[in-house]
N, CA, C and O atoms as CSV, one atom per row, in Angstrom:
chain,resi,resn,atom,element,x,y,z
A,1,UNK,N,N,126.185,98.967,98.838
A,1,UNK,CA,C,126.570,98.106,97.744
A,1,UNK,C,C,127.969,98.488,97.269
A,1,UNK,O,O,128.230,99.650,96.956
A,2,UNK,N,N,128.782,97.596,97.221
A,2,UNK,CA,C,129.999,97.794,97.027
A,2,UNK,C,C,130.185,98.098,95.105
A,2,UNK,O,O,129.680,97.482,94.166
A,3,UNK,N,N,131.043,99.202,95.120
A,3,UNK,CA,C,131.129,99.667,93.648
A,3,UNK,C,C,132.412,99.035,93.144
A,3,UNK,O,O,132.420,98.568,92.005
A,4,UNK,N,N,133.758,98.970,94.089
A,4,UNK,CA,C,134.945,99.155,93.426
A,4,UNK,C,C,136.056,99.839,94.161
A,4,UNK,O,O,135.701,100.275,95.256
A,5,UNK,N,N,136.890,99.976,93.950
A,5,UNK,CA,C,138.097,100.768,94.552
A,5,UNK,C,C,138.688,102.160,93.931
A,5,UNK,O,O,138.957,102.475,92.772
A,6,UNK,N,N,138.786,102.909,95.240
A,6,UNK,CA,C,139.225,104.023,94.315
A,6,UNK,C,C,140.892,104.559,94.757
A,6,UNK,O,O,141.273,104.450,95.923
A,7,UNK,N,N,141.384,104.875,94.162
A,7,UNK,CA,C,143.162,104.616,94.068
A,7,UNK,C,C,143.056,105.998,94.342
A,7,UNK,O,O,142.619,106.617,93.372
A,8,UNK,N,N,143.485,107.188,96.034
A,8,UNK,CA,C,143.759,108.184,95.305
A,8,UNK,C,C,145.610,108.581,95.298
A,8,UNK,O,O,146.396,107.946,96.000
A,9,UNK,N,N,146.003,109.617,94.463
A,9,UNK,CA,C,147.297,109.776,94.772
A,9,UNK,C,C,147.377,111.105,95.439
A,9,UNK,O,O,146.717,111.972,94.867
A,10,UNK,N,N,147.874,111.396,96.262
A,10,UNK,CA,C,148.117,112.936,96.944
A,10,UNK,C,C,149.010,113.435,96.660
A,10,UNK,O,O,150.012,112.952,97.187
A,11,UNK,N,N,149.196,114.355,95.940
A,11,UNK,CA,C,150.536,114.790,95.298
A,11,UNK,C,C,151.004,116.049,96.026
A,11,UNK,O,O,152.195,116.193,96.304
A,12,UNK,N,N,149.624,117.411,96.488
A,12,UNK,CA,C,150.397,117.739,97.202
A,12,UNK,C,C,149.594,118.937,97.702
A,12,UNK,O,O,148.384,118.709,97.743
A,13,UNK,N,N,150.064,120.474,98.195
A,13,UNK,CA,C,149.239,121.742,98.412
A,13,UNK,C,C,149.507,122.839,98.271
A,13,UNK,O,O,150.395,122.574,99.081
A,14,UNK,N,N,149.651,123.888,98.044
A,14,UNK,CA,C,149.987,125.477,97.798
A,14,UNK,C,C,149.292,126.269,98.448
A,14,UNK,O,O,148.065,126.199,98.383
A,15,UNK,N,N,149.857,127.097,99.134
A,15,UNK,CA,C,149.672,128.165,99.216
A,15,UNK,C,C,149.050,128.154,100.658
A,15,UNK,O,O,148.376,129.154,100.903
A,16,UNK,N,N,149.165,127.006,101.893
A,16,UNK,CA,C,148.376,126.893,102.888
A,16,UNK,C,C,148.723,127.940,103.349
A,16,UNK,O,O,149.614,128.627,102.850
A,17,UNK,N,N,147.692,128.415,104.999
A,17,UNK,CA,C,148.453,129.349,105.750
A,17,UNK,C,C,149.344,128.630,106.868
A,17,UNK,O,O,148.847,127.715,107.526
A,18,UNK,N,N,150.642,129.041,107.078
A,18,UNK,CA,C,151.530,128.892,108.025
A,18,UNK,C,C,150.613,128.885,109.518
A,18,UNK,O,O,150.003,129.876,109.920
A,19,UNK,N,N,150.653,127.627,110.197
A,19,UNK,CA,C,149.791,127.719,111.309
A,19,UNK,C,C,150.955,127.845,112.666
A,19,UNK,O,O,150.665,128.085,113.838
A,20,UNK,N,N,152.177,127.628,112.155
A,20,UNK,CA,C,153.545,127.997,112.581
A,20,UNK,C,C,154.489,129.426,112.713
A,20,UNK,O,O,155.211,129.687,111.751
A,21,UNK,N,N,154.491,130.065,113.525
A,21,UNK,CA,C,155.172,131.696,113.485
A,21,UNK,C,C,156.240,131.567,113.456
A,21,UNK,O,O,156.713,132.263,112.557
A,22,UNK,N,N,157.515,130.601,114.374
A,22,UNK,CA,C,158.428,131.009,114.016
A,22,UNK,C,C,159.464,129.892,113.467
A,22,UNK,O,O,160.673,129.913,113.697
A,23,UNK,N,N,158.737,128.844,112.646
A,23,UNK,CA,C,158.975,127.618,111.617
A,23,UNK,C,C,158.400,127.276,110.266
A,23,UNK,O,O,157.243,127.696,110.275
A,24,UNK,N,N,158.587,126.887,109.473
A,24,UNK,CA,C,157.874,126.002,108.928
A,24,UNK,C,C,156.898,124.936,109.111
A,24,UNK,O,O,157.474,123.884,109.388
A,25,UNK,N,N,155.437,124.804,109.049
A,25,UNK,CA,C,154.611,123.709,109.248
A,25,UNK,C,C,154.877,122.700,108.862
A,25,UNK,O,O,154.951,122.731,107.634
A,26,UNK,N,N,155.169,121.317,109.454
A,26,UNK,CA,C,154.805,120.201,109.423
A,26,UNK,C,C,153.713,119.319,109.162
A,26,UNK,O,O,153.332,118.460,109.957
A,27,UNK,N,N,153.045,119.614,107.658
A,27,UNK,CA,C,151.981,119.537,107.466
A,27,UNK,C,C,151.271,117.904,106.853
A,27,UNK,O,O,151.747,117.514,105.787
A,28,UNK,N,N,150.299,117.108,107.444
A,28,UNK,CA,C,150.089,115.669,107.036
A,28,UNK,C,C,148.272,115.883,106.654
A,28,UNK,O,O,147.492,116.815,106.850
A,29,UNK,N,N,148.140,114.670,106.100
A,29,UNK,CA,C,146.840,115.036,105.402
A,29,UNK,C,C,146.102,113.443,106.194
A,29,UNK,O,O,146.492,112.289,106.376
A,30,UNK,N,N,144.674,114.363,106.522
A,30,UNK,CA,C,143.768,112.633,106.968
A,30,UNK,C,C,142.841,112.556,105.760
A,30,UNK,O,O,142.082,113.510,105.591
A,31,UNK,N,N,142.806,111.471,104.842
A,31,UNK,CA,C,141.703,111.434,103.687
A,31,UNK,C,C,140.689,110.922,104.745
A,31,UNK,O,O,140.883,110.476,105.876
A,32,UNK,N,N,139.458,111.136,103.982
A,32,UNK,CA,C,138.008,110.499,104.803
A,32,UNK,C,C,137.109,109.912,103.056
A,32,UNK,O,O,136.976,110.477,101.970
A,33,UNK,N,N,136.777,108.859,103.468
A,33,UNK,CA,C,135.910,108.224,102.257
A,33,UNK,C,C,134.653,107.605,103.283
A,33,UNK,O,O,134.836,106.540,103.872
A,34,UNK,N,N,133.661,108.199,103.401
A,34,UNK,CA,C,132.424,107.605,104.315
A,34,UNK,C,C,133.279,107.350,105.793
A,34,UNK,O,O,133.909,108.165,106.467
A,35,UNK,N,N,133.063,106.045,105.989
A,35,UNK,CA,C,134.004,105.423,107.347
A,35,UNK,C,C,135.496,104.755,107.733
A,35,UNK,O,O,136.106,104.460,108.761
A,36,UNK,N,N,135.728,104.692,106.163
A,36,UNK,CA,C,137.298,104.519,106.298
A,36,UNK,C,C,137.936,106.055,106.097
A,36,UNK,O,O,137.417,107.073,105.639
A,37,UNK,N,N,139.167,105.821,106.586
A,37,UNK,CA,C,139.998,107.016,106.908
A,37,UNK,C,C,141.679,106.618,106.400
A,37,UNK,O,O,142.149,105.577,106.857
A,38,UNK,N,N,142.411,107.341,105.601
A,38,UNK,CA,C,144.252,107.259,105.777
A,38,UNK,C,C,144.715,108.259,105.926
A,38,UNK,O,O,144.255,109.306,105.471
A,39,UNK,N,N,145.877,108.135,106.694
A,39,UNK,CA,C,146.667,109.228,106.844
A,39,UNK,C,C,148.458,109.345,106.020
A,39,UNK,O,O,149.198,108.365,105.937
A,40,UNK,N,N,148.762,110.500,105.597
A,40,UNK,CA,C,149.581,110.593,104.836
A,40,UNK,C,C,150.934,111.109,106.394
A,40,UNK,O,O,150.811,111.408,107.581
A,41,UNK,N,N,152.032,110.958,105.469
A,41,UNK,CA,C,153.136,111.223,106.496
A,41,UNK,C,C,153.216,112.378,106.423
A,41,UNK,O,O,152.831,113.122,105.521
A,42,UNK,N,N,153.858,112.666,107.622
A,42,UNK,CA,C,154.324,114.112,107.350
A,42,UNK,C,C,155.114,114.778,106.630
A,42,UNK,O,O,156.275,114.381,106.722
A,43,UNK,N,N,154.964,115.600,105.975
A,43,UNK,CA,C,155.894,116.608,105.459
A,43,UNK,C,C,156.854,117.831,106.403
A,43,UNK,O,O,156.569,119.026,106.478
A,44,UNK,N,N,157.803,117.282,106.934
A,44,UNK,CA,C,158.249,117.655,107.980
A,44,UNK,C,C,159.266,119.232,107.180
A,44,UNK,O,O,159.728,119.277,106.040
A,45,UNK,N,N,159.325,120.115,108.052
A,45,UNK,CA,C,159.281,121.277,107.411
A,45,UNK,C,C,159.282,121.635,106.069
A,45,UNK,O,O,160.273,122.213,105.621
A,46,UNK,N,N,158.057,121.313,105.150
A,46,UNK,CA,C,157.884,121.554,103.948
A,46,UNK,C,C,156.551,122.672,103.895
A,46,UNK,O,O,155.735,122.807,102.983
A,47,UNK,N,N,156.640,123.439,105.244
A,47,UNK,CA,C,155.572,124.425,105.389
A,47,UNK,C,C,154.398,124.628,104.468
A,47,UNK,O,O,153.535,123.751,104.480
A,48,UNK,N,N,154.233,125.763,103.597
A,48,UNK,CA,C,152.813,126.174,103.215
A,48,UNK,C,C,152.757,125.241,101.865
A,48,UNK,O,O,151.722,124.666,101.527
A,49,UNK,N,N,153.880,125.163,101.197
A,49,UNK,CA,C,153.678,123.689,99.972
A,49,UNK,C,C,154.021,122.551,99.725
A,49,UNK,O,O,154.442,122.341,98.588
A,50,UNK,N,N,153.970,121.565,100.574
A,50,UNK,CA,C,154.189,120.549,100.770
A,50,UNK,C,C,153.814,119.510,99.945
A,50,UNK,O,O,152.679,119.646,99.489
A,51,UNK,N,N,154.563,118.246,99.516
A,51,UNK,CA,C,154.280,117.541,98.700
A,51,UNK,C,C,154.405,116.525,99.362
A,51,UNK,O,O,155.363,116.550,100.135
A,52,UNK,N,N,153.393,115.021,99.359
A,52,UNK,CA,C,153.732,113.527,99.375
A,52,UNK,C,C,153.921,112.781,98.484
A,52,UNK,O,O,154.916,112.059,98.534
A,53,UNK,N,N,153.140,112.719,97.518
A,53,UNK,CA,C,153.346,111.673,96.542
A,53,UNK,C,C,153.234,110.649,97.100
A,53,UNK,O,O,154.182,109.873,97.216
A,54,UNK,N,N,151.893,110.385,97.633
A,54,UNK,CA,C,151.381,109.059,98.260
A,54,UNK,C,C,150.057,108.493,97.879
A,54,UNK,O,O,149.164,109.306,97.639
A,55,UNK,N,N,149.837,107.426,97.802
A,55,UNK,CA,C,148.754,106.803,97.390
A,55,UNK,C,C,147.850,105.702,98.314
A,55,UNK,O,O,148.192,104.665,98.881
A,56,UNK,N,N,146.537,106.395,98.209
A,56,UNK,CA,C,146.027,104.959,99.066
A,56,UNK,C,C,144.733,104.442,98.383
A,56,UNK,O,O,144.150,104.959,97.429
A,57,UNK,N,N,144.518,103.715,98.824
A,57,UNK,CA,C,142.940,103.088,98.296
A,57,UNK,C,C,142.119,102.752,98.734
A,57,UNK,O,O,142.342,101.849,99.540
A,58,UNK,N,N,140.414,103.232,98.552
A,58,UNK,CA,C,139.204,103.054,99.427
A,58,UNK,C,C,138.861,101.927,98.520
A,58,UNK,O,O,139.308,101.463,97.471
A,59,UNK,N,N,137.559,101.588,99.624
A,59,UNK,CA,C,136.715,101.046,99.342
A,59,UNK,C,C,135.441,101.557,98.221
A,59,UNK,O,O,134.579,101.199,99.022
A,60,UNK,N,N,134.834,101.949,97.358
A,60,UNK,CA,C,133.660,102.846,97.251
A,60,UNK,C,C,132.240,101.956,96.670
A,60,UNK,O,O,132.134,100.913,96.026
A,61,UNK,N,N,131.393,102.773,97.153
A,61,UNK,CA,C,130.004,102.372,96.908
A,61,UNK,C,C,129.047,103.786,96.413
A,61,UNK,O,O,129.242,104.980,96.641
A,62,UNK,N,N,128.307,103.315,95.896
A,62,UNK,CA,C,127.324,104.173,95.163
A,62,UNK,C,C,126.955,105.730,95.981
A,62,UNK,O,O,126.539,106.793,95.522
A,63,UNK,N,N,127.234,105.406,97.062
A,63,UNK,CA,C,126.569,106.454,98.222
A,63,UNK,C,C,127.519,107.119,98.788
A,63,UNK,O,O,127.258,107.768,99.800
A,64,UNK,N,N,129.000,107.096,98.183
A,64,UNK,CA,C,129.901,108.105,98.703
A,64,UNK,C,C,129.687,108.924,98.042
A,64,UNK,O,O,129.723,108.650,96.843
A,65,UNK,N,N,129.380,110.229,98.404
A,65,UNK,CA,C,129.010,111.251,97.643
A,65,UNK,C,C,130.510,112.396,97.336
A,65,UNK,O,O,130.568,112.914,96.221
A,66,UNK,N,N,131.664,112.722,98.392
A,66,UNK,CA,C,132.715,112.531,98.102
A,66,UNK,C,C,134.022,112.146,99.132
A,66,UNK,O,O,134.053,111.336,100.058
A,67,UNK,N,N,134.813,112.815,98.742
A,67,UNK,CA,C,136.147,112.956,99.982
A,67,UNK,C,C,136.601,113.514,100.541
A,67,UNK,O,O,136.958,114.478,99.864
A,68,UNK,N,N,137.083,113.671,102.067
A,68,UNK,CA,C,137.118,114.793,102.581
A,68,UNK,C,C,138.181,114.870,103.266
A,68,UNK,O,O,138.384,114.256,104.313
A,69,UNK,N,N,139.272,115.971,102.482
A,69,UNK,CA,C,140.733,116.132,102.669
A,69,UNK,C,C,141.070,116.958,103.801
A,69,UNK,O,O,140.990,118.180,103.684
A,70,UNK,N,N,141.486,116.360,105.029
A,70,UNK,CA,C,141.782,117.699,105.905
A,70,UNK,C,C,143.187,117.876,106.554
A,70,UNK,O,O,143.460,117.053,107.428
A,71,UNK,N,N,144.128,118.829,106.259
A,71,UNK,CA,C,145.042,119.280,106.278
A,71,UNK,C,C,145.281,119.741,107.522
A,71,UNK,O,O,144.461,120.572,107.913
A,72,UNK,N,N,146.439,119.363,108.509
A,72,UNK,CA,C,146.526,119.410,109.651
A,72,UNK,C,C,148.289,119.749,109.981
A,72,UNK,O,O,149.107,118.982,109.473
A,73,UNK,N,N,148.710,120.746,110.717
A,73,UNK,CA,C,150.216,120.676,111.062
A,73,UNK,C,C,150.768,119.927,112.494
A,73,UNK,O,O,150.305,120.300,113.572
A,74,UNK,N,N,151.804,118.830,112.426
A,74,UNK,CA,C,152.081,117.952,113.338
A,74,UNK,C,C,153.049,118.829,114.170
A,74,UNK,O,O,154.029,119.477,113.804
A,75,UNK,N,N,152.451,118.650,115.495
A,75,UNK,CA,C,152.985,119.663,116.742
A,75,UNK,C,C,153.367,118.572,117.645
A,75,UNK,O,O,153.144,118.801,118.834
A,76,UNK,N,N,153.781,117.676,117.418
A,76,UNK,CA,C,154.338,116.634,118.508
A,76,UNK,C,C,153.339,117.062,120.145
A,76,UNK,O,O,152.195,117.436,120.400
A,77,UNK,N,N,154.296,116.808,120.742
A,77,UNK,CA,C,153.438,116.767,122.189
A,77,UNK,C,C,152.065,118.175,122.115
A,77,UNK,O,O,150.964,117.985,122.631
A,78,UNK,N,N,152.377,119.325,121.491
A,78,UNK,CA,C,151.232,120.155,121.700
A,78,UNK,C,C,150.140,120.314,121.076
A,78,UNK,O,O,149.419,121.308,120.989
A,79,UNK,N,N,150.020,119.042,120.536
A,79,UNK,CA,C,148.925,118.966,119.911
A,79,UNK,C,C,148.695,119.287,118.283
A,79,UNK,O,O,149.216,120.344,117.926
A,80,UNK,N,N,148.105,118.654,117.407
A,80,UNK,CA,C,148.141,118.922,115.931
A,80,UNK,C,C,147.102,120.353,116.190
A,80,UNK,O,O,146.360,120.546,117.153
A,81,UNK,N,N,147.425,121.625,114.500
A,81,UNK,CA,C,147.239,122.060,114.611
A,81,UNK,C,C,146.213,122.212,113.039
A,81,UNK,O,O,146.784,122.172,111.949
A,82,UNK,N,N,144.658,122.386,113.142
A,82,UNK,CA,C,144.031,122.536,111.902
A,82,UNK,C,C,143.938,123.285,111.096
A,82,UNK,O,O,143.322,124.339,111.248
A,83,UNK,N,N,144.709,122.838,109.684
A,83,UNK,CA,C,145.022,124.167,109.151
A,83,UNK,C,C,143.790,124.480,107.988
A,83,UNK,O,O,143.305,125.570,107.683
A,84,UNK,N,N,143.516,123.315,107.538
A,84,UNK,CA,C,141.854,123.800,106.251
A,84,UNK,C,C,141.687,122.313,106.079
A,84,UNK,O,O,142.469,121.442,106.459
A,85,UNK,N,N,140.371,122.139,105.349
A,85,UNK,CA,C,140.102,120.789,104.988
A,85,UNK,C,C,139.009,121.411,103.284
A,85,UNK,O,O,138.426,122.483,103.121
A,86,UNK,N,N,139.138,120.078,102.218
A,86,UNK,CA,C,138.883,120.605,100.888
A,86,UNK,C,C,137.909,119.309,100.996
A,86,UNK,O,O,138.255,118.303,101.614
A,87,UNK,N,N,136.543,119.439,100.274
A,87,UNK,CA,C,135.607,118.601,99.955
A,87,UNK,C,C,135.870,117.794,98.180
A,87,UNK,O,O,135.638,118.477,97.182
A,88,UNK,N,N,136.150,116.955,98.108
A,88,UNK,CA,C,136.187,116.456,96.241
A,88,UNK,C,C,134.910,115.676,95.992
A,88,UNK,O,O,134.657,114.524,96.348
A,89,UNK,N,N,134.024,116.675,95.195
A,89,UNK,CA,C,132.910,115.442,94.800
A,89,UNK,C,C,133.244,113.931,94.352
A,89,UNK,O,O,134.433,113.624,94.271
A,90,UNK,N,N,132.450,113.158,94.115
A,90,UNK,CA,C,132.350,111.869,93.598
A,90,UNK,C,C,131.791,111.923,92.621
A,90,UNK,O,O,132.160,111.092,91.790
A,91,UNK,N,N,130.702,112.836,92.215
A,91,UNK,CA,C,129.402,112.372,91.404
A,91,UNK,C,C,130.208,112.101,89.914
A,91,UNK,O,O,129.917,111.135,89.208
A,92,UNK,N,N,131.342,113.172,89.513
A,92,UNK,CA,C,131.945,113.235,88.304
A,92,UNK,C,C,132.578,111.905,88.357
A,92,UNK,O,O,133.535,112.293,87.688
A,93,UNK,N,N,132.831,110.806,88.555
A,93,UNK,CA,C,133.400,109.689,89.097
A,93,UNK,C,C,132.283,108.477,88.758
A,93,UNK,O,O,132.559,107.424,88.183
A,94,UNK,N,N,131.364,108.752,89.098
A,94,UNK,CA,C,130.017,107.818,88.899
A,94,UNK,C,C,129.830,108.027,87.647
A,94,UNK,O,O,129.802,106.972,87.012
A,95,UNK,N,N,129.647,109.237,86.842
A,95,UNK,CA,C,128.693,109.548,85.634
A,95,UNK,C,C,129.631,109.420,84.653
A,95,UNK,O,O,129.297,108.938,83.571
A,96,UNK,N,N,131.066,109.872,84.910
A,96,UNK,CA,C,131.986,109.626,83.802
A,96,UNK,C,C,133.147,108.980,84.245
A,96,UNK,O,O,134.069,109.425,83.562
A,97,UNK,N,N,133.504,108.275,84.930
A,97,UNK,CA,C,134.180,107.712,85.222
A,97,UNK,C,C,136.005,108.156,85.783
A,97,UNK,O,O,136.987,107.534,86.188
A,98,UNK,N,N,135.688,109.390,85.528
A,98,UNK,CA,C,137.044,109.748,86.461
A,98,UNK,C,C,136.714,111.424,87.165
A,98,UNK,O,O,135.706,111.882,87.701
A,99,UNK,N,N,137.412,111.734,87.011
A,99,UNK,CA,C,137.266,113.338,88.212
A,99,UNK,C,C,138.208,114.003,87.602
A,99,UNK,O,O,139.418,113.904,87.803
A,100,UNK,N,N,137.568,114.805,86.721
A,100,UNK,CA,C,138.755,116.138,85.862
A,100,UNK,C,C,139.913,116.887,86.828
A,100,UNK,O,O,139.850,116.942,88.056
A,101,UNK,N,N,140.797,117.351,86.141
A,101,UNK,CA,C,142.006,117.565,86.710
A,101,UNK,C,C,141.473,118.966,87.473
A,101,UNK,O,O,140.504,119.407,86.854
A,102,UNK,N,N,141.783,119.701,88.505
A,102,UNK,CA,C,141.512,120.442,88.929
A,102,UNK,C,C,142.053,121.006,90.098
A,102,UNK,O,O,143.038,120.417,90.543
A,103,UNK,N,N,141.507,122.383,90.947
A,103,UNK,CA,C,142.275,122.816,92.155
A,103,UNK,C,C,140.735,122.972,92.889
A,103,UNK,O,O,139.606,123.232,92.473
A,104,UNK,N,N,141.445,122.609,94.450
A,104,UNK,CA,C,140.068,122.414,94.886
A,104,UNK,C,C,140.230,123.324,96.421
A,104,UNK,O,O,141.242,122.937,97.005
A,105,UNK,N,N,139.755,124.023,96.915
A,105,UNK,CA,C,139.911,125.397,97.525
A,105,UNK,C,C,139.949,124.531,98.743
A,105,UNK,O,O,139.027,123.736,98.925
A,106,UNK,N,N,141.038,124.627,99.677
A,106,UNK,CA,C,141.374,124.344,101.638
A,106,UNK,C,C,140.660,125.459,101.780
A,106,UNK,O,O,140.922,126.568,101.315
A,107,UNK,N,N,139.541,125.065,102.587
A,107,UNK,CA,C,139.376,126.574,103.977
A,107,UNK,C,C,138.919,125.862,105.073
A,107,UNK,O,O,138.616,124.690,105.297
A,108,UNK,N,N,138.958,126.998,105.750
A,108,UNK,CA,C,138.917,126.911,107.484
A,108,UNK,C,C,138.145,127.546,108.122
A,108,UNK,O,O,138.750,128.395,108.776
A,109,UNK,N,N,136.870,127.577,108.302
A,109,UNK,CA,C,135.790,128.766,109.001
A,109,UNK,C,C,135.359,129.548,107.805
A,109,UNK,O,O,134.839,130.662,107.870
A,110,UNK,N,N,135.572,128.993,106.883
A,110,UNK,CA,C,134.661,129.350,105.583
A,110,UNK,C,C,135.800,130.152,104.970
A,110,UNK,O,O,135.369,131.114,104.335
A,111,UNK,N,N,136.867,130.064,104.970
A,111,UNK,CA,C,137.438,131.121,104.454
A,111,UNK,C,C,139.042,130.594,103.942
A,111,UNK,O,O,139.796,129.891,104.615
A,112,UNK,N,N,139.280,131.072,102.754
A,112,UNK,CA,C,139.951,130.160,102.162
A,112,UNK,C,C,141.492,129.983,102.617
A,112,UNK,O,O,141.914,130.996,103.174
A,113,UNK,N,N,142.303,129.075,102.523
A,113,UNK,CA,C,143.629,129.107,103.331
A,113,UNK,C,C,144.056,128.529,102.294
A,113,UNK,O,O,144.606,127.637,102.941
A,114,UNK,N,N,144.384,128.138,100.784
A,114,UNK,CA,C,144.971,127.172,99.853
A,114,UNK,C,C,144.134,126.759,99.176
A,114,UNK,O,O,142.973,127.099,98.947
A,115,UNK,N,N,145.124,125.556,98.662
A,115,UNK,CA,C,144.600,124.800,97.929
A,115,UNK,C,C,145.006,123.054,97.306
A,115,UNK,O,O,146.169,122.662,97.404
A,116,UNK,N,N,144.145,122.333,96.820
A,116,UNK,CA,C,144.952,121.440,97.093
A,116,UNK,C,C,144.365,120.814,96.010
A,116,UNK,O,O,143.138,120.810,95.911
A,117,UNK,N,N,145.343,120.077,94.861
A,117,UNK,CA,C,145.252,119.565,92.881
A,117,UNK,C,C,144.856,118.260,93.254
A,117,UNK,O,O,145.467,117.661,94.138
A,118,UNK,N,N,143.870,117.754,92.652
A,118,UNK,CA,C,143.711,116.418,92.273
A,118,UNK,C,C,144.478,116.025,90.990
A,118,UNK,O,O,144.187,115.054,90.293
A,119,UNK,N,N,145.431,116.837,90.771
A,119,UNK,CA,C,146.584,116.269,89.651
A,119,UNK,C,C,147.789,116.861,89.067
A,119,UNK,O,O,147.603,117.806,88.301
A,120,UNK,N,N,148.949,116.492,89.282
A,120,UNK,CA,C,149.803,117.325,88.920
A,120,UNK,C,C,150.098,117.758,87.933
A,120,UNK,O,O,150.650,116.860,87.298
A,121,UNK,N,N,150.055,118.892,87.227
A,121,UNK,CA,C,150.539,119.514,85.813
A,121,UNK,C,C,151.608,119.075,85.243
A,121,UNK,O,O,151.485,118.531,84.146
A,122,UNK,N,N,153.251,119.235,86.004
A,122,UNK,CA,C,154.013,118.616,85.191
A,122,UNK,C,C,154.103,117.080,85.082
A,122,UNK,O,O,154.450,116.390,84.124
A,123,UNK,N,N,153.764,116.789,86.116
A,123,UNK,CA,C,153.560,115.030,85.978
A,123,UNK,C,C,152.560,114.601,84.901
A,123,UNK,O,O,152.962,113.825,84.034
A,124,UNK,N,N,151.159,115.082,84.873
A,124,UNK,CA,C,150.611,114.860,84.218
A,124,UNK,C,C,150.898,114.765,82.704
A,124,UNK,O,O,150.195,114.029,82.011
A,125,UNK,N,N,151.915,115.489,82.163
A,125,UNK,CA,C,152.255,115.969,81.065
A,125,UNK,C,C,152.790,114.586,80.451
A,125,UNK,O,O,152.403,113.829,79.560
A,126,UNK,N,N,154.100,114.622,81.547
A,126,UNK,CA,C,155.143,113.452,81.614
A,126,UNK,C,C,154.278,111.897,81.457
A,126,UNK,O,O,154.410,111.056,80.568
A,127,UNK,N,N,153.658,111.883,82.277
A,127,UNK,CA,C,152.659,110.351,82.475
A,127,UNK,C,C,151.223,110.222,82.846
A,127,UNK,O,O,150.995,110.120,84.051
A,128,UNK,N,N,150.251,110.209,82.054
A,128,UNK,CA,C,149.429,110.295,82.632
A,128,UNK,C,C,148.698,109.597,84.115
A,128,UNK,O,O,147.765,109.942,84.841
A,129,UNK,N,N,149.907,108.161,84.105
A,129,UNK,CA,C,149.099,107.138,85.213
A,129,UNK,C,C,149.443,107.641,86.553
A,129,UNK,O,O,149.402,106.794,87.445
A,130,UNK,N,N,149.905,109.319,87.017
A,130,UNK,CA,C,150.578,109.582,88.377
A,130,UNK,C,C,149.704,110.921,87.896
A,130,UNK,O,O,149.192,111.327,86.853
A,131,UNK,N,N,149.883,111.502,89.712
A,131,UNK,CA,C,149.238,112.275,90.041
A,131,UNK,C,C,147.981,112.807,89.791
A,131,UNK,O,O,147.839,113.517,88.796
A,132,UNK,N,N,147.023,112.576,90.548
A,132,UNK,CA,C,145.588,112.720,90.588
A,132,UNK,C,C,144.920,111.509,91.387
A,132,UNK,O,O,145.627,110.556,91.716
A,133,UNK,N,N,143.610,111.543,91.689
A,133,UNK,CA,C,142.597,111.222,92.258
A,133,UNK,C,C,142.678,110.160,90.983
A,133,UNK,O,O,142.941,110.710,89.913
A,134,UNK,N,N,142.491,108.713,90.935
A,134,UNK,CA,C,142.271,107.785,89.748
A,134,UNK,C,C,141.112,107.174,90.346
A,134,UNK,O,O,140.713,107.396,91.489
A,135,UNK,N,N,140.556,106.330,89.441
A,135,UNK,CA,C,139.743,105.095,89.905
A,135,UNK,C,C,140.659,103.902,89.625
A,135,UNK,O,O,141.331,104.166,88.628
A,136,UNK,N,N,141.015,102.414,90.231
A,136,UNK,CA,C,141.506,101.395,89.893
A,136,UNK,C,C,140.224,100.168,90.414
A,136,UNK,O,O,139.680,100.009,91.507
A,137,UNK,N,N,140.101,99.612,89.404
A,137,UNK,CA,C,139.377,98.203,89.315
A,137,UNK,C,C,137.965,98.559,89.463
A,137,UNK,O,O,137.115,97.881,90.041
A,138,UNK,N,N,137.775,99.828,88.815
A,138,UNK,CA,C,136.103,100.334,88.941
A,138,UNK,C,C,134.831,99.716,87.838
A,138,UNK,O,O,133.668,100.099,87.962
């Protein structure tokens, strides 16, 4: 059953691990919402903190339980390289209608590599309608 749309913005990550020895990572993000999927551009040598400031928008229904951010460094011909992926519930989204500002732990084999804000601090300050995970037309 279709709920609504959810707007997120990707603002950005800290503190990944360098999956790169003797560069900076090239690091792009695949969102996952159930069966749709977007991908963010790369952040071409913006290594372990990289920022987009990009926005996309799902579909959502009652039964996405959440989203699933996975952080990857672009290796041209040798292949992308996986650097952590972060789970964001939904449920806070259903019951109150948005998803508190927060940091939400990247790991990789259980073990933590970063992290990655569903909202930016100084932006937030500045405007509230940028940076973070929003709902639009919910």
């Amino acid at each position: 059953m279709a709920r609504g749309n959810l707007e997120v913005l990707l603002v950005g990550a800290k503190g990944l691990e360098n999956t790169d020895f003797l560069c900076n990572m090239d690091p792009f993000v695949v969102i996952t919402c159930r069966t749709q999927e977007k991908k963010s551009s790369v952040a071409s040598g913006k290594g372990c903190d990289p920022e987009w400031n990009e926005s996309f928008l799902f579909g959502l229904s009652d039964d996405v339980p959440e989203l699933l951010i996975k952080i990857f460094d672009s290796d041209g011909t040798s292949g992308d390289d996986f650097v952590g992926e972060a789970k964001i519930p939904l449920e806070p989204l259903f019951a109150e209608g948005s998803i508190p500002p927060m940091s939400y732990n990247v790991v990789k084999d259980e073990e933590y590599c970063g992290e990655i804000r569903n909202e930016s601090e100084e932006v937030a300050e500045q405007e509230e309608s940028y940076g973070g995970w929003k709902d639009s037309s919910y």
